[in-house]
C-alpha positions as CSV (number, residue, x, y, z in Angstrom):
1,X,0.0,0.0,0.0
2,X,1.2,3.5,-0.6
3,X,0.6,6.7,1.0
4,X,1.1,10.0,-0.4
5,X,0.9,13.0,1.9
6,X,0.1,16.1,-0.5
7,X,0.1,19.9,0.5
8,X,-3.3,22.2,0.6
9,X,-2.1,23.6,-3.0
10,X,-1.3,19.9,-4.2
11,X,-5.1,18.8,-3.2
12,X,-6.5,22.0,-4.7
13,X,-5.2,21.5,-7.9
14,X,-5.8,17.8,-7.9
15,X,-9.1,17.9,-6.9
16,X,-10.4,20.2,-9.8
17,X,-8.3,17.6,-12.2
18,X,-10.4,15.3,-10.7
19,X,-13.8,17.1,-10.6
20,X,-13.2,17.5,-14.2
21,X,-12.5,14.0,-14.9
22,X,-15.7,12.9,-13.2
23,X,-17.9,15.2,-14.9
24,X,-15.7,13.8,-18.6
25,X,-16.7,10.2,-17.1
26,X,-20.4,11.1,-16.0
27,X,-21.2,12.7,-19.3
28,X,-20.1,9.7,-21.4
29,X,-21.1,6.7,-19.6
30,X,-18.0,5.6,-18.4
31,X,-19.0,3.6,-15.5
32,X,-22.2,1.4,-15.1
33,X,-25.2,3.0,-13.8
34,X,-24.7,6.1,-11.2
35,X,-26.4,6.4,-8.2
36,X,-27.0,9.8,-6.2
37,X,-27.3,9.9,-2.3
38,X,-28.3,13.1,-1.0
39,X,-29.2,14.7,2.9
40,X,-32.6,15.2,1.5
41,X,-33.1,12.1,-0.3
42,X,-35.0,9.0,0.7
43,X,-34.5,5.5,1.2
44,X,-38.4,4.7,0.9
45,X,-39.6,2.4,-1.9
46,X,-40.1,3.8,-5.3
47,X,-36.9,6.2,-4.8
48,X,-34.0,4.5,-7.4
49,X,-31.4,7.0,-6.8
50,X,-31.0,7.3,-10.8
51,X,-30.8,11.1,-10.5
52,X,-30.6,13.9,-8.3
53,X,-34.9,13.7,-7.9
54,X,-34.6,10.3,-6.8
55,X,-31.7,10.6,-4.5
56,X,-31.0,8.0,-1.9
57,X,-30.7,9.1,1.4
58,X,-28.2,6.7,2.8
59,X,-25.0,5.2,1.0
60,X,-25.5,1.8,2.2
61,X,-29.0,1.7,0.4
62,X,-27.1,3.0,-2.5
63,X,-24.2,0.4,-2.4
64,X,-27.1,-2.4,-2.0
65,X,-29.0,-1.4,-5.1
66,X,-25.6,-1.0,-7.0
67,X,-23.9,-3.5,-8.8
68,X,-20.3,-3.9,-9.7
69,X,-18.6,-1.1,-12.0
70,X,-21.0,1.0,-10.9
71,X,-20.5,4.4,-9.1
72,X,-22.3,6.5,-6.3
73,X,-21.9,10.5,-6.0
74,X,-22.7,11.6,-2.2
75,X,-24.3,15.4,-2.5
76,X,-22.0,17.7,-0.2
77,X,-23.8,17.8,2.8
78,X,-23.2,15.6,6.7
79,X,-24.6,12.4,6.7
80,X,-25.0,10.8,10.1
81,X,-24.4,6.8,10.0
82,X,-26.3,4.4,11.9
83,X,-23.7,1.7,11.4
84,X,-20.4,0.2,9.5
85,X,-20.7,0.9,5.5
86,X,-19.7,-2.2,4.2
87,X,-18.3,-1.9,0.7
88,X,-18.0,-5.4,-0.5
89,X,-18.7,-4.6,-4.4
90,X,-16.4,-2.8,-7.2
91,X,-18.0,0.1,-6.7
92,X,-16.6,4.2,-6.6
93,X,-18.4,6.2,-4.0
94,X,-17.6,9.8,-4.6
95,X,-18.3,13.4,-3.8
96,X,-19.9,15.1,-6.0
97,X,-20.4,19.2,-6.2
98,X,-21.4,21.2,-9.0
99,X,-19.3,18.2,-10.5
100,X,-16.3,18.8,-8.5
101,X,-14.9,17.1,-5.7
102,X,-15.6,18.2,-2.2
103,X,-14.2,16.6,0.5
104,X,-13.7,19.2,3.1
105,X,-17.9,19.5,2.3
106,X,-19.0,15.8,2.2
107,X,-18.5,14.8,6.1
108,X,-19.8,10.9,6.6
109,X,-19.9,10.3,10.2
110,X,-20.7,8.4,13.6
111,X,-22.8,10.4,15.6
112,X,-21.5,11.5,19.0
113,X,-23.0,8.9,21.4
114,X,-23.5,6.5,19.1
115,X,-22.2,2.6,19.5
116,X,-18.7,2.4,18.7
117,X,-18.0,1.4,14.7
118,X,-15.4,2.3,12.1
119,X,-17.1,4.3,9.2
120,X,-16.4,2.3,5.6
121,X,-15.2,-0.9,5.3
122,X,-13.6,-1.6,1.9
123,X,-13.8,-5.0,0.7
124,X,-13.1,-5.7,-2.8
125,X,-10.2,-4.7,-5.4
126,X,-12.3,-2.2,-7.1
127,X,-13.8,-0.2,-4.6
128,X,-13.0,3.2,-4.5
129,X,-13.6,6.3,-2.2
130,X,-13.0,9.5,-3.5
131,X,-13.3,12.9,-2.2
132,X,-14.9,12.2,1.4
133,X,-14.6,13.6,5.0
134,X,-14.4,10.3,7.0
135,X,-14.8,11.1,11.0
136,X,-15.4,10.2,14.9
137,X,-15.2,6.5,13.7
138,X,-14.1,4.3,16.8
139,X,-13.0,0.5,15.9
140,X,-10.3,-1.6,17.6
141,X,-8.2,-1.0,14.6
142,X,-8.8,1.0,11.5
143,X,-11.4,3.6,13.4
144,X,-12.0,5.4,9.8
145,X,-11.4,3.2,7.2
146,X,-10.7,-0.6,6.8
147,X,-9.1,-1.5,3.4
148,X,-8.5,-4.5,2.4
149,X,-7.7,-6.6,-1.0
150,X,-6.3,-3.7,-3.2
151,X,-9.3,-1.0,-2.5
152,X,-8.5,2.8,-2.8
153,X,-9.3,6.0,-1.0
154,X,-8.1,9.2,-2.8
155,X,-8.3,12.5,-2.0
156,X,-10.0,12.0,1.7
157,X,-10.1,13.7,5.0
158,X,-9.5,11.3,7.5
159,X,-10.1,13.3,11.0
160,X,-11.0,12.5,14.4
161,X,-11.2,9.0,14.5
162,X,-10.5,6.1,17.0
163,X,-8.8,2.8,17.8
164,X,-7.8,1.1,20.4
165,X,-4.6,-1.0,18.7
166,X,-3.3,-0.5,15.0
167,X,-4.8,2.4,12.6
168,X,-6.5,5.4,14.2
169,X,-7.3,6.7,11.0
170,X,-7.1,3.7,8.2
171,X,-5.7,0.2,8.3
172,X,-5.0,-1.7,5.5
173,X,-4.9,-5.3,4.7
174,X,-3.5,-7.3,1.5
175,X,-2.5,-4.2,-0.9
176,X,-4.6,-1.2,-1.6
177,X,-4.3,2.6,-2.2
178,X,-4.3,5.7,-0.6
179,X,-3.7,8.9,-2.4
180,X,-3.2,12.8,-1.2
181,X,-5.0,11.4,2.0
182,X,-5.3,14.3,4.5
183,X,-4.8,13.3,8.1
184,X,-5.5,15.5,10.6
185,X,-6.9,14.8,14.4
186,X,-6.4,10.9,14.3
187,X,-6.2,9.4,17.7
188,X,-5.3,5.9,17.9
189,X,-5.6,4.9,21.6
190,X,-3.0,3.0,22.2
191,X,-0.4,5.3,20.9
192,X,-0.1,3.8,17.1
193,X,0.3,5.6,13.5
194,X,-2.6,7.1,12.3
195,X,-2.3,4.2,9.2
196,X,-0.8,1.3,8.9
197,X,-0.4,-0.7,6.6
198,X,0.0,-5.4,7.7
Protein backbone atom coordinates (compact mmCIF):
# COMPACT_ATOMS: atom_id res chain seq x y z
CA UNK A 1 0.00 0.00 0.00
CA UNK A 2 1.22 3.55 -0.60
CA UNK A 3 0.63 6.71 0.98
CA UNK A 4 1.14 9.97 -0.39
CA UNK A 5 0.90 12.98 1.95
CA UNK A 6 0.14 16.08 -0.47
CA UNK A 7 0.07 19.88 0.48
CA UNK A 8 -3.29 22.19 0.56
CA UNK A 9 -2.08 23.61 -3.00
CA UNK A 10 -1.30 19.91 -4.17
CA UNK A 11 -5.07 18.85 -3.24
CA UNK A 12 -6.54 22.00 -4.75
CA UNK A 13 -5.20 21.48 -7.93
CA UNK A 14 -5.85 17.77 -7.89
CA UNK A 15 -9.11 17.88 -6.91
CA UNK A 16 -10.44 20.24 -9.78
CA UNK A 17 -8.32 17.60 -12.25
CA UNK A 18 -10.44 15.27 -10.65
CA UNK A 19 -13.78 17.12 -10.60
CA UNK A 20 -13.18 17.55 -14.24
CA UNK A 21 -12.50 13.97 -14.93
CA UNK A 22 -15.69 12.88 -13.16
CA UNK A 23 -17.90 15.23 -14.93
CA UNK A 24 -15.74 13.77 -18.63
CA UNK A 25 -16.68 10.19 -17.06
CA UNK A 26 -20.44 11.13 -16.03
CA UNK A 27 -21.24 12.69 -19.26
CA UNK A 28 -20.06 9.70 -21.38
CA UNK A 29 -21.09 6.72 -19.57
CA UNK A 30 -18.03 5.62 -18.37
CA UNK A 31 -19.04 3.58 -15.47
CA UNK A 32 -22.16 1.44 -15.10
CA UNK A 33 -25.16 3.03 -13.77
CA UNK A 34 -24.72 6.13 -11.18
CA UNK A 35 -26.39 6.44 -8.24
CA UNK A 36 -27.03 9.77 -6.16
CA UNK A 37 -27.31 9.87 -2.33
CA UNK A 38 -28.27 13.14 -0.95
CA UNK A 39 -29.25 14.73 2.85
CA UNK A 40 -32.57 15.18 1.54
CA UNK A 41 -33.08 12.09 -0.31
CA UNK A 42 -35.03 9.00 0.66
CA UNK A 43 -34.45 5.50 1.16
CA UNK A 44 -38.42 4.71 0.87
CA UNK A 45 -39.60 2.38 -1.93
CA UNK A 46 -40.12 3.80 -5.28
CA UNK A 47 -36.91 6.18 -4.77
CA UNK A 48 -34.02 4.48 -7.44
CA UNK A 49 -31.38 7.02 -6.79
CA UNK A 50 -30.95 7.32 -10.79
CA UNK A 51 -30.77 11.06 -10.53
CA UNK A 52 -30.63 13.90 -8.33
CA UNK A 53 -34.85 13.72 -7.87
CA UNK A 54 -34.64 10.30 -6.76
CA UNK A 55 -31.73 10.63 -4.51
CA UNK A 56 -30.97 8.01 -1.91
CA UNK A 57 -30.70 9.07 1.38
CA UNK A 58 -28.16 6.66 2.77
CA UNK A 59 -24.95 5.16 1.04
CA UNK A 60 -25.46 1.76 2.18
CA UNK A 61 -29.00 1.70 0.42
CA UNK A 62 -27.09 3.05 -2.54
CA UNK A 63 -24.15 0.39 -2.35
CA UNK A 64 -27.07 -2.43 -2.01
CA UNK A 65 -28.98 -1.37 -5.07
CA UNK A 66 -25.62 -0.99 -7.00
CA UNK A 67 -23.88 -3.50 -8.78
CA UNK A 68 -20.32 -3.86 -9.72
CA UNK A 69 -18.58 -1.13 -12.00
CA UNK A 70 -21.00 1.04 -10.95
CA UNK A 71 -20.51 4.44 -9.07
CA UNK A 72 -22.34 6.51 -6.33
CA UNK A 73 -21.92 10.54 -5.96
CA UNK A 74 -22.68 11.62 -2.21
CA UNK A 75 -24.35 15.38 -2.46
CA UNK A 76 -22.03 17.74 -0.19
CA UNK A 77 -23.83 17.75 2.84
CA UNK A 78 -23.25 15.60 6.67
CA UNK A 79 -24.60 12.39 6.72
CA UNK A 80 -24.97 10.85 10.14
CA UNK A 81 -24.45 6.80 9.97
CA UNK A 82 -26.25 4.40 11.88
CA UNK A 83 -23.72 1.70 11.39
CA UNK A 84 -20.42 0.24 9.52
CA UNK A 85 -20.69 0.87 5.49
CA UNK A 86 -19.66 -2.23 4.24
CA UNK A 87 -18.31 -1.94 0.71
CA UNK A 88 -18.03 -5.42 -0.54
CA UNK A 89 -18.75 -4.57 -4.40
CA UNK A 90 -16.38 -2.82 -7.18
CA UNK A 91 -17.98 0.09 -6.71
CA UNK A 92 -16.61 4.20 -6.63
CA UNK A 93 -18.40 6.25 -4.00
CA UNK A 94 -17.57 9.85 -4.59
CA UNK A 95 -18.30 13.42 -3.79
CA UNK A 96 -19.92 15.12 -6.03
CA UNK A 97 -20.43 19.19 -6.22
CA UNK A 98 -21.45 21.16 -8.98
CA UNK A 99 -19.30 18.22 -10.46
CA UNK A 100 -16.28 18.77 -8.50
CA UNK A 101 -14.91 17.10 -5.68
CA UNK A 102 -15.60 18.19 -2.16
CA UNK A 103 -14.21 16.58 0.52
CA UNK A 104 -13.68 19.24 3.10
CA UNK A 105 -17.88 19.52 2.28
CA UNK A 106 -18.98 15.78 2.24
CA UNK A 107 -18.47 14.75 6.07
CA UNK A 108 -19.76 10.90 6.65
CA UNK A 109 -19.94 10.31 10.18
CA UNK A 110 -20.71 8.36 13.59
CA UNK A 111 -22.84 10.44 15.61
CA UNK A 112 -21.47 11.51 19.04
CA UNK A 113 -23.03 8.88 21.45
CA UNK A 114 -23.50 6.50 19.14
CA UNK A 115 -22.18 2.59 19.53
CA UNK A 116 -18.66 2.39 18.70
CA UNK A 117 -17.97 1.43 14.72
CA UNK A 118 -15.45 2.31 12.05
CA UNK A 119 -17.09 4.34 9.24
CA UNK A 120 -16.35 2.33 5.62
CA UNK A 121 -15.25 -0.85 5.34
CA UNK A 122 -13.57 -1.59 1.88
CA UNK A 123 -13.79 -4.95 0.75
CA UNK A 124 -13.12 -5.69 -2.79
CA UNK A 125 -10.25 -4.68 -5.38
CA UNK A 126 -12.30 -2.19 -7.14
CA UNK A 127 -13.83 -0.23 -4.61
CA UNK A 128 -12.96 3.24 -4.52
CA UNK A 129 -13.59 6.30 -2.20
CA UNK A 130 -13.03 9.47 -3.53
CA UNK A 131 -13.29 12.93 -2.21
CA UNK A 132 -14.91 12.16 1.39
CA UNK A 133 -14.57 13.63 4.98
CA UNK A 134 -14.43 10.29 7.00
CA UNK A 135 -14.83 11.06 11.01
CA UNK A 136 -15.45 10.19 14.87
CA UNK A 137 -15.15 6.53 13.74
CA UNK A 138 -14.05 4.28 16.80
CA UNK A 139 -13.03 0.51 15.94
CA UNK A 140 -10.28 -1.64 17.55
CA UNK A 141 -8.19 -0.96 14.55
CA UNK A 142 -8.77 0.99 11.47
CA UNK A 143 -11.37 3.64 13.36
CA UNK A 144 -11.98 5.37 9.79
CA UNK A 145 -11.44 3.22 7.22
CA UNK A 146 -10.68 -0.57 6.81
CA UNK A 147 -9.13 -1.50 3.41
CA UNK A 148 -8.45 -4.46 2.42
CA UNK A 149 -7.69 -6.58 -0.97
CA UNK A 150 -6.30 -3.73 -3.18
CA UNK A 151 -9.31 -0.99 -2.50
CA UNK A 152 -8.53 2.76 -2.78
CA UNK A 153 -9.35 5.99 -1.04
CA UNK A 154 -8.09 9.19 -2.79
CA UNK A 155 -8.33 12.46 -1.98
CA UNK A 156 -10.04 11.99 1.68
CA UNK A 157 -10.06 13.74 4.96
CA UNK A 158 -9.47 11.27 7.49
CA UNK A 159 -10.08 13.34 11.01
CA UNK A 160 -11.04 12.50 14.44
CA UNK A 161 -11.21 8.96 14.48
CA UNK A 162 -10.49 6.05 17.00
CA UNK A 163 -8.75 2.83 17.82
CA UNK A 164 -7.84 1.07 20.37
CA UNK A 165 -4.56 -1.01 18.72
CA UNK A 166 -3.28 -0.47 15.04
CA UNK A 167 -4.77 2.42 12.60
CA UNK A 168 -6.45 5.36 14.17
CA UNK A 169 -7.30 6.74 10.97
CA UNK A 170 -7.09 3.75 8.17
CA UNK A 171 -5.72 0.19 8.28
CA UNK A 172 -4.95 -1.74 5.53
CA UNK A 173 -4.86 -5.34 4.73
CA UNK A 174 -3.51 -7.32 1.53
CA UNK A 175 -2.46 -4.16 -0.86
CA UNK A 176 -4.62 -1.22 -1.58
CA UNK A 177 -4.30 2.59 -2.15
CA UNK A 178 -4.28 5.65 -0.62
CA UNK A 179 -3.66 8.91 -2.41
CA UNK A 180 -3.22 12.76 -1.25
CA UNK A 181 -4.96 11.37 2.05
CA UNK A 182 -5.31 14.27 4.46
CA UNK A 183 -4.75 13.28 8.14
CA UNK A 184 -5.50 15.46 10.65
CA UNK A 185 -6.95 14.80 14.44
CA UNK A 186 -6.44 10.95 14.32
CA UNK A 187 -6.22 9.42 17.67
CA UNK A 188 -5.32 5.88 17.93
CA UNK A 189 -5.56 4.91 21.61
CA UNK A 190 -3.02 2.97 22.24
CA UNK A 191 -0.35 5.31 20.87
CA UNK A 192 -0.09 3.79 17.08
CA UNK A 193 0.34 5.64 13.53
CA UNK A 194 -2.58 7.05 12.34
CA UNK A 195 -2.33 4.24 9.23
CA UNK A 196 -0.80 1.34 8.95
CA UNK A 197 -0.35 -0.71 6.56
CA UNK A 198 0.00 -5.38 7.68
Amino acid sequence: MSFIYASRLHQASFRKALGLLAILVYATGGFGATYHVATNGSDAVGKTGADWGNAFLTITKAISTAQDGDQILVSNGTYNIAGRILVHKGLTIRSWNNGALDPSGTIIQRPSGAANYRIFELNHADAMLQGLTITNGNAPSGGGVWIDKGATLEDCIISGNVAEGHGGGVIGLRGGTCETVCLSETYPAAMEVGCICL
